[in-house]
N, CA and C atoms as a LAMMPS dump frame, in Angstrom:
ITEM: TIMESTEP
0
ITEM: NUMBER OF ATOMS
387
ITEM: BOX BOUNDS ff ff ff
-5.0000000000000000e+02 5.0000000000000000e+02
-5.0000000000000000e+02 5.0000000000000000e+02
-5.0000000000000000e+02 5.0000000000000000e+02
ITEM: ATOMS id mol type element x y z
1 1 1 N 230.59 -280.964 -200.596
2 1 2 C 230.214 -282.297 -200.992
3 1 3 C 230.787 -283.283 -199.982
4 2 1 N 229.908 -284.167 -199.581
5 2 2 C 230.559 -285.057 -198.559
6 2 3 C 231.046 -286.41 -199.389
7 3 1 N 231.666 -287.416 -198.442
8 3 2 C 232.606 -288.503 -199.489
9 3 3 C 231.175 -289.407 -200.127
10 4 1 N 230.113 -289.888 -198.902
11 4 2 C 228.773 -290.066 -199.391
12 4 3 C 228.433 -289.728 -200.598
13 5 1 N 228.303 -288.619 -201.725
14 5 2 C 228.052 -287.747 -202.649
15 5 3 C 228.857 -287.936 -203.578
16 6 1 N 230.184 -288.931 -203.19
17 6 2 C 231.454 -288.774 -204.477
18 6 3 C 230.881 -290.371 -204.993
19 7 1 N 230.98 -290.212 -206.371
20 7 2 C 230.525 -291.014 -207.249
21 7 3 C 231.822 -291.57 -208.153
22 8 1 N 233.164 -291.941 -207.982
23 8 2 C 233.822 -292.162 -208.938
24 8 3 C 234.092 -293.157 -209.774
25 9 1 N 233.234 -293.855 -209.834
26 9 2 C 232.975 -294.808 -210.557
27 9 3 C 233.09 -294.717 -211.945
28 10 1 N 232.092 -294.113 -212.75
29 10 2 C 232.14 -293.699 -214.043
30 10 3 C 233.499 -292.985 -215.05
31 11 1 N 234.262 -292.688 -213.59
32 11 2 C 235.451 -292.261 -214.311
33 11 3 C 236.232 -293.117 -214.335
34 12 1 N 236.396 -294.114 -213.541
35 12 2 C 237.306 -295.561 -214.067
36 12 3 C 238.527 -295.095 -213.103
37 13 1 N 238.318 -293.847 -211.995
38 13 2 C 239.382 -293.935 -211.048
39 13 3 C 238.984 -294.19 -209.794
40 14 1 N 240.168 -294.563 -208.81
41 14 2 C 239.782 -294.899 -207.781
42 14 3 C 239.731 -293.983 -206.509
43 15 1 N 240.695 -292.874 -206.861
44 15 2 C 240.772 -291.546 -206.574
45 15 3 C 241.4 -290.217 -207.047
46 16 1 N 240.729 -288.987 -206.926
47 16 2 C 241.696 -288.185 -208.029
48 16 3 C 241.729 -286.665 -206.705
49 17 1 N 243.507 -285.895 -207.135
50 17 2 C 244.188 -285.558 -206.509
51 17 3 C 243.786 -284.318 -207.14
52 18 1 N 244.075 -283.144 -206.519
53 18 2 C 243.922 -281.676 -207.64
54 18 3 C 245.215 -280.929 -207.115
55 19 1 N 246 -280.347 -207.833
56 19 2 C 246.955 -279.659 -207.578
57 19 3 C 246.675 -278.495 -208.136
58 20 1 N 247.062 -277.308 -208.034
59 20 2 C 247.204 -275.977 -208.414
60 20 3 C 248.63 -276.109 -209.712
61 21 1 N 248.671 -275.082 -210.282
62 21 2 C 249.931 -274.866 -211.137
63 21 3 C 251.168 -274.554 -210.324
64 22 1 N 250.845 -273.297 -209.217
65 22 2 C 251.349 -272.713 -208.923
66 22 3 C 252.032 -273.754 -207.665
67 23 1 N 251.573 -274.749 -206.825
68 23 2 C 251.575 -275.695 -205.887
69 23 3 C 252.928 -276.487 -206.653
70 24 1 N 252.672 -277.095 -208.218
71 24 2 C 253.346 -277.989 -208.83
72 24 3 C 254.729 -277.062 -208.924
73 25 1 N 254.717 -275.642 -209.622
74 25 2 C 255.497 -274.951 -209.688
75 25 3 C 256.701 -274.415 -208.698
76 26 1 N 255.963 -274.301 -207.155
77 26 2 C 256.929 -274.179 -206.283
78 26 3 C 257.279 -275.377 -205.836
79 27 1 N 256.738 -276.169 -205.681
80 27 2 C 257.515 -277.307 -205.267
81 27 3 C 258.817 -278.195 -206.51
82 28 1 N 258.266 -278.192 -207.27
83 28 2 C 259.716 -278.251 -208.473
84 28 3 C 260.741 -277.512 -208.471
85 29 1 N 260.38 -275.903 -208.249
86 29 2 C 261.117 -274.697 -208.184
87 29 3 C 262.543 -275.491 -206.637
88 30 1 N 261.764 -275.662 -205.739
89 30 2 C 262.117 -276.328 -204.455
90 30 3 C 263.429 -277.594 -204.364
91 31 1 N 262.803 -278.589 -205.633
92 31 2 C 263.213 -279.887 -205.636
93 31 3 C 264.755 -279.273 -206.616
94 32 1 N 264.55 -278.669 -207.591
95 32 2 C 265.923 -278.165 -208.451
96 32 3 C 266.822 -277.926 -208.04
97 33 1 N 266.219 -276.509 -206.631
98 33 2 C 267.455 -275.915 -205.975
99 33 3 C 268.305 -276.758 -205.046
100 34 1 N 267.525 -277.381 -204.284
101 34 2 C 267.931 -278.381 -203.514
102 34 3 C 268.816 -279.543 -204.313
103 35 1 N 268.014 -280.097 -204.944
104 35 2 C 268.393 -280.886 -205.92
105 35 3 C 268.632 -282.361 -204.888
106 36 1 N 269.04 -283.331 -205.592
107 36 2 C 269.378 -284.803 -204.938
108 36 3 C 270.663 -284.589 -204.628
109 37 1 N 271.226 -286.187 -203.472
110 37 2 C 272.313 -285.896 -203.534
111 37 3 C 273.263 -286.234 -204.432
112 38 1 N 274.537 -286.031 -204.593
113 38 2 C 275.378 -286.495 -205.925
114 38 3 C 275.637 -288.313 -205.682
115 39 1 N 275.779 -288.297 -206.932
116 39 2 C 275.78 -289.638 -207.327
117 39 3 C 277.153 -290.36 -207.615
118 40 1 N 278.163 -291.197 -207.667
119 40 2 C 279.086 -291.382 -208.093
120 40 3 C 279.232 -292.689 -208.355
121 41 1 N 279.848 -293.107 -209.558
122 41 2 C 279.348 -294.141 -209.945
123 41 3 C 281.032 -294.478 -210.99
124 42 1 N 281.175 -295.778 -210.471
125 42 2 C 282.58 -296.221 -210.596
126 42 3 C 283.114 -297.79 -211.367
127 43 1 N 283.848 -297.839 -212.162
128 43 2 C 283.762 -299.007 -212.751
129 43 3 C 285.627 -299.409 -212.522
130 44 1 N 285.767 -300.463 -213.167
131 44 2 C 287.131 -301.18 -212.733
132 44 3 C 287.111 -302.465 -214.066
133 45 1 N 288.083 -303.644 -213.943
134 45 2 C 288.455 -304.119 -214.382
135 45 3 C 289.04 -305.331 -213.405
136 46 1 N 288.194 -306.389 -213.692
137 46 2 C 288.74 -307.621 -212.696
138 46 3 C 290.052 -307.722 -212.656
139 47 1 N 291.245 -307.658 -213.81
140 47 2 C 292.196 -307.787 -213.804
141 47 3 C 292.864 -307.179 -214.866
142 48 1 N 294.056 -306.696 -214.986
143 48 2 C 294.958 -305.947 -215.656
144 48 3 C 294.701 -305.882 -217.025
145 49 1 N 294.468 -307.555 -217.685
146 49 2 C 294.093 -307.707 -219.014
147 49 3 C 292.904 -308.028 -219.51
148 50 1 N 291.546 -307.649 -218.83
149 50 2 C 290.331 -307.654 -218.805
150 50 3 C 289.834 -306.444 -219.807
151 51 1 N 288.781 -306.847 -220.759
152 51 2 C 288.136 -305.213 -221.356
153 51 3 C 286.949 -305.122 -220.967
154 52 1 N 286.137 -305.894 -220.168
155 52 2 C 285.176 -305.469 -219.779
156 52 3 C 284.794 -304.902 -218.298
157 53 1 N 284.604 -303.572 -218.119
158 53 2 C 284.039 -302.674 -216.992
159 53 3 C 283.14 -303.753 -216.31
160 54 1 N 283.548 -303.537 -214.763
161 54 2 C 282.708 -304.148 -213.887
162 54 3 C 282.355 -303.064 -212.466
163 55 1 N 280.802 -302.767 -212.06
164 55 2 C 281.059 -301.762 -211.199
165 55 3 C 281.671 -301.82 -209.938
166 56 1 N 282.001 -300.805 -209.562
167 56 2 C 282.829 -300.521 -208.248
168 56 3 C 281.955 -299.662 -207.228
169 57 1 N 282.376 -299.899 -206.038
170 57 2 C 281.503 -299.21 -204.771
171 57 3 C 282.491 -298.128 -204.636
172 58 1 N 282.403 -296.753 -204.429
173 58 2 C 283.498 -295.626 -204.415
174 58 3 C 283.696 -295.906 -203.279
175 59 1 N 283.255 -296.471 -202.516
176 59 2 C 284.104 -296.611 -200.405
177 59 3 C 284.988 -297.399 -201.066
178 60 1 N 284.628 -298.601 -201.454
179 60 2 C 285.926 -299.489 -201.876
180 60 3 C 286.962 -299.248 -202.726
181 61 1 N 286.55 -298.431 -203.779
182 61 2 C 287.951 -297.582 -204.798
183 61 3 C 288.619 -297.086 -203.933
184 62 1 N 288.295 -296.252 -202.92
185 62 2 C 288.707 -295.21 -202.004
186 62 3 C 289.94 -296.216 -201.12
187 63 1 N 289.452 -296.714 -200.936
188 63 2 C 290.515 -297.92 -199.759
189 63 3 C 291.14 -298.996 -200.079
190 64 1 N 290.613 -299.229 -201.491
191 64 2 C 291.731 -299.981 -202.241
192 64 3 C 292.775 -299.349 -203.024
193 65 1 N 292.607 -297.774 -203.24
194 65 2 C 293.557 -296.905 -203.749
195 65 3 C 294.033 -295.993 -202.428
196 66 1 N 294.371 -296.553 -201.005
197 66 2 C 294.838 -295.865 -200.274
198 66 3 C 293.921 -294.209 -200.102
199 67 1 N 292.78 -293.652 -200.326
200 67 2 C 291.888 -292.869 -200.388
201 67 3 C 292.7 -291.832 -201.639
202 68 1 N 292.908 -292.936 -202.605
203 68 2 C 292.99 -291.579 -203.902
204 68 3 C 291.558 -291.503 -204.377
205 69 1 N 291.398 -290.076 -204.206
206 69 2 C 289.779 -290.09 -205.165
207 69 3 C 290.175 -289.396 -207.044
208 70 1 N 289.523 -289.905 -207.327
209 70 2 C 289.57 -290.303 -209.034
210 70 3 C 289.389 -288.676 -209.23
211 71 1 N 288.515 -288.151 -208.987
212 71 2 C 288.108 -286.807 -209.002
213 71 3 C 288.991 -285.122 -208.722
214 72 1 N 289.761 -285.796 -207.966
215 72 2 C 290.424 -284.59 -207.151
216 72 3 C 292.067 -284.967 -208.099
217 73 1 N 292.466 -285.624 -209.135
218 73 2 C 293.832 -285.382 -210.303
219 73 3 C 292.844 -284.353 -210.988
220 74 1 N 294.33 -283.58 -211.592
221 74 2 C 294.067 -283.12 -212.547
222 74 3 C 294.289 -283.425 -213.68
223 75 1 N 293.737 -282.869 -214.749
224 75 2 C 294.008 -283.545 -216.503
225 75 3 C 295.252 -283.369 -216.719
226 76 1 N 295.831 -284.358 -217.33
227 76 2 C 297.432 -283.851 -217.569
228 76 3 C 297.985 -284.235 -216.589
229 77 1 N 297.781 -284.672 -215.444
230 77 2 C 298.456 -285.425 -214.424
231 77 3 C 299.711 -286.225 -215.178
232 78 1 N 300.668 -286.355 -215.072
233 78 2 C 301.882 -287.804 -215.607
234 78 3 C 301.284 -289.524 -214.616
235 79 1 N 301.506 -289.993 -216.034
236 79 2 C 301.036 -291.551 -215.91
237 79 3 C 302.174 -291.867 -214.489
238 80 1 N 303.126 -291.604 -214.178
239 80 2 C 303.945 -291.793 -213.055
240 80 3 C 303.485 -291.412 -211.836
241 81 1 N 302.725 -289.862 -211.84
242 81 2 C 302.353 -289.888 -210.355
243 81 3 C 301.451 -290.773 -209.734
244 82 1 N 302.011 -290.783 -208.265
245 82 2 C 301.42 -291.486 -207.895
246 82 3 C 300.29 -292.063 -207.505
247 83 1 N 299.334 -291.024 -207.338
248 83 2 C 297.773 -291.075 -207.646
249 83 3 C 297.523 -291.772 -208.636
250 84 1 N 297.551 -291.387 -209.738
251 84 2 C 297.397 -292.294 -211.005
252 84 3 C 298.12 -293.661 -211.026
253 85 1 N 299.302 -293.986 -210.353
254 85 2 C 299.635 -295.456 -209.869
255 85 3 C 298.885 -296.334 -209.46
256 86 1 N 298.111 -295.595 -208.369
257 86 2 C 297.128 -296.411 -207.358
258 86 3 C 296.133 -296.593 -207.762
259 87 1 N 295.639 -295.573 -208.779
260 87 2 C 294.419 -295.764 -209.662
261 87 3 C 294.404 -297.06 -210.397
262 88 1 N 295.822 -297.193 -211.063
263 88 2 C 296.075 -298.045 -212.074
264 88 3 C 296.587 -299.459 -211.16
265 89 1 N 296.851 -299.492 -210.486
266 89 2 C 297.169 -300.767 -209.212
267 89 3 C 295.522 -301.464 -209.151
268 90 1 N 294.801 -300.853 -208.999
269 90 2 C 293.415 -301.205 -208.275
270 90 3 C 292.151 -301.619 -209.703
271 91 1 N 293.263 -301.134 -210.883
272 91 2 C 292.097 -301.943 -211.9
273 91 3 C 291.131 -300.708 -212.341
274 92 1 N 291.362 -299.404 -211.907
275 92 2 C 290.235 -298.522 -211.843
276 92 3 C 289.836 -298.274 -213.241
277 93 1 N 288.805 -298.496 -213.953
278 93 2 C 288.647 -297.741 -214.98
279 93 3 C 288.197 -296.531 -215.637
280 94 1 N 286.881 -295.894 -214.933
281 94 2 C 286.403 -294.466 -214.554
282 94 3 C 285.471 -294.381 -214.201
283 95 1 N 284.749 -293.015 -213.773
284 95 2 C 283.958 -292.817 -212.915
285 95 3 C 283.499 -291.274 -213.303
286 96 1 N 282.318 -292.036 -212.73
287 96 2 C 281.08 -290.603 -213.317
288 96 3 C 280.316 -289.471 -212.095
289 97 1 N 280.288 -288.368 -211.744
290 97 2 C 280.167 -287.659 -210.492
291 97 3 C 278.595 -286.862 -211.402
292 98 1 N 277.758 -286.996 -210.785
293 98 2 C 276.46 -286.306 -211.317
294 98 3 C 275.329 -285.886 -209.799
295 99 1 N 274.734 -284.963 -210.201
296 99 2 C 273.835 -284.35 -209.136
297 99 3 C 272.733 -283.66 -210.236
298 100 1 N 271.672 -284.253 -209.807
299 100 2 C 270.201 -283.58 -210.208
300 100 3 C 270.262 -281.62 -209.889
301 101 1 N 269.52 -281.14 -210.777
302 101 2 C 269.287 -279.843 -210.053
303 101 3 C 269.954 -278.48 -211.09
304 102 1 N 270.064 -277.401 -210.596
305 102 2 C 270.459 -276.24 -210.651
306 102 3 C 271.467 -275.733 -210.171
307 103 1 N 272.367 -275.013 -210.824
308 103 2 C 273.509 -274.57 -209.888
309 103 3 C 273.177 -273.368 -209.382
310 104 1 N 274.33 -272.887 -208.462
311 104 2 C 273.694 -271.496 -207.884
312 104 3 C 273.814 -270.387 -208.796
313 105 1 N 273.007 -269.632 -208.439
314 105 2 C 272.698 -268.615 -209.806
315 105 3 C 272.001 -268.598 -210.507
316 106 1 N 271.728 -269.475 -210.911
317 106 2 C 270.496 -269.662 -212.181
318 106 3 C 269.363 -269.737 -211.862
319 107 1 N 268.767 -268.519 -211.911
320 107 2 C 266.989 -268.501 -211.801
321 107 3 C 266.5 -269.2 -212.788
322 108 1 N 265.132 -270.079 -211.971
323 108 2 C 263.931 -270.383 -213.061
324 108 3 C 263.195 -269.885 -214.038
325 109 1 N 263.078 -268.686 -213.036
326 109 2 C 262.182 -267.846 -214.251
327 109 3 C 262.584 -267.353 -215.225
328 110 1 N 264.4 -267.035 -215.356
329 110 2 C 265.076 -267.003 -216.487
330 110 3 C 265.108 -267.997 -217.514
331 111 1 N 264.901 -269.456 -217.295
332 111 2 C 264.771 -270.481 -218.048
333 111 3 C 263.448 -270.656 -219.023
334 112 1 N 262.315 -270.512 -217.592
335 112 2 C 261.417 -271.22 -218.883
336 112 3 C 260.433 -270.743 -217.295
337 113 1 N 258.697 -271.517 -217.704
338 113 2 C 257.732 -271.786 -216.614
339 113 3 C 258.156 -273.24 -216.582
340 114 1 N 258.167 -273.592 -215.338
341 114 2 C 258.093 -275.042 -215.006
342 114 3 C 256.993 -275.975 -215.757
343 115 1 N 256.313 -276.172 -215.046
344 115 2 C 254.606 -276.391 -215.888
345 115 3 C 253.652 -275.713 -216.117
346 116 1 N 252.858 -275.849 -217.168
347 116 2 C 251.456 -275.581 -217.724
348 116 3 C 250.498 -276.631 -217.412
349 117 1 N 249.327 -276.35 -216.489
350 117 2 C 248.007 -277.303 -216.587
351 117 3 C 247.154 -276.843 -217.822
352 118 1 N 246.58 -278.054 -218.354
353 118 2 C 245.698 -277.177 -219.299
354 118 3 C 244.136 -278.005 -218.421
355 119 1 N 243.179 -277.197 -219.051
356 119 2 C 241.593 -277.214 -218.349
357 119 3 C 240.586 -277.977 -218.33
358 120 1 N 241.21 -279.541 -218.854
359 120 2 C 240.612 -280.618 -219.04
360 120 3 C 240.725 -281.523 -217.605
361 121 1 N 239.45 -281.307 -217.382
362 121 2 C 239.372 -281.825 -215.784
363 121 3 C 240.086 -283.204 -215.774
364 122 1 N 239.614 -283.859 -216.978
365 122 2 C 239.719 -285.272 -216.576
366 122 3 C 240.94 -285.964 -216.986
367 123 1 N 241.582 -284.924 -217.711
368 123 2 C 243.206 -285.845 -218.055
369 123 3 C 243.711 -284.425 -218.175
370 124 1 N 244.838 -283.747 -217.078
371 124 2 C 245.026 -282.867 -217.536
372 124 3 C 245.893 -283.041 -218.314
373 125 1 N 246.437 -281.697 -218.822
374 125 2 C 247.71 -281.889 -219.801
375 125 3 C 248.758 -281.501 -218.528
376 126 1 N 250.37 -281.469 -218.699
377 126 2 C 251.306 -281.476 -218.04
378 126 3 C 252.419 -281.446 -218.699
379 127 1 N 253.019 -280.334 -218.349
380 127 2 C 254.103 -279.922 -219.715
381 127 3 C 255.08 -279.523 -219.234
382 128 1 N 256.512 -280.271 -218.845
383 128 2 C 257.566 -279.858 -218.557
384 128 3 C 258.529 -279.251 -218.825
385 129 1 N 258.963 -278.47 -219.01
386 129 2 C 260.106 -277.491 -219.944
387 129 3 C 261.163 -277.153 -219.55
């Protein structure tokens, strides 16, 4: 069929894309393993006697706490060491470390199928699991 011959009018789109299952499937399969990069996300306290969280840039926690990273104490640390000083010098209040994805080890196909198309040309279905 040439573009001459395409009529899409009647369908109320302006263009339509076709993917395979299997196309959607490896490329998700792809995006998991890989995954994004991690995220870190940091809050503080304008001043000592403040209760409301205000966010923080982690370069700047990092160098306003002499490069203590929030992440690398352990639980149970004592309120005295000094890591936790500098934490507490700088207003820090906490911070959240997250990454999209799969860890290593864990197959897909142990989980679930990624997606199902179902056979309705014109709206398919799309089912994430």
């Amino acid at each position: 069929m040439s573009k001459n011959q395409s009529n899409l009018a009647p369908t109320g789109f302006d263009y339509i894309v076709a993917v395979t299952q299997n196309s959607i499937n490896g490329t998700l399969e792809e995006y998991l393993y890989k995954g994004l990069p991690e995220v870190v996300i940091c809050y503080g306290y304008a001043n000592a006697t403040s209760n409301t969280p205000i966010p923080l840039d982690y370069p700047t926690l990092l160098k306003a706490t002499n490069n203590t990273d929030p992440f690398s104490i352990p639980d149970g640390t004592a309120p005295s060491d000094p890591r936790v000083q500098a934490l507490n010098n700088a207003n820090f209040g906490f911070a959240i470390k997250a990454k999209l994805g799969l860890p290593p080890g864990v197959l897909i196909p142990e989980l679930c199928t990624e997606t199902r198309l179902g056979v309705r040309v014109l709206s398919p279905t799309v089912m994430v699991v």
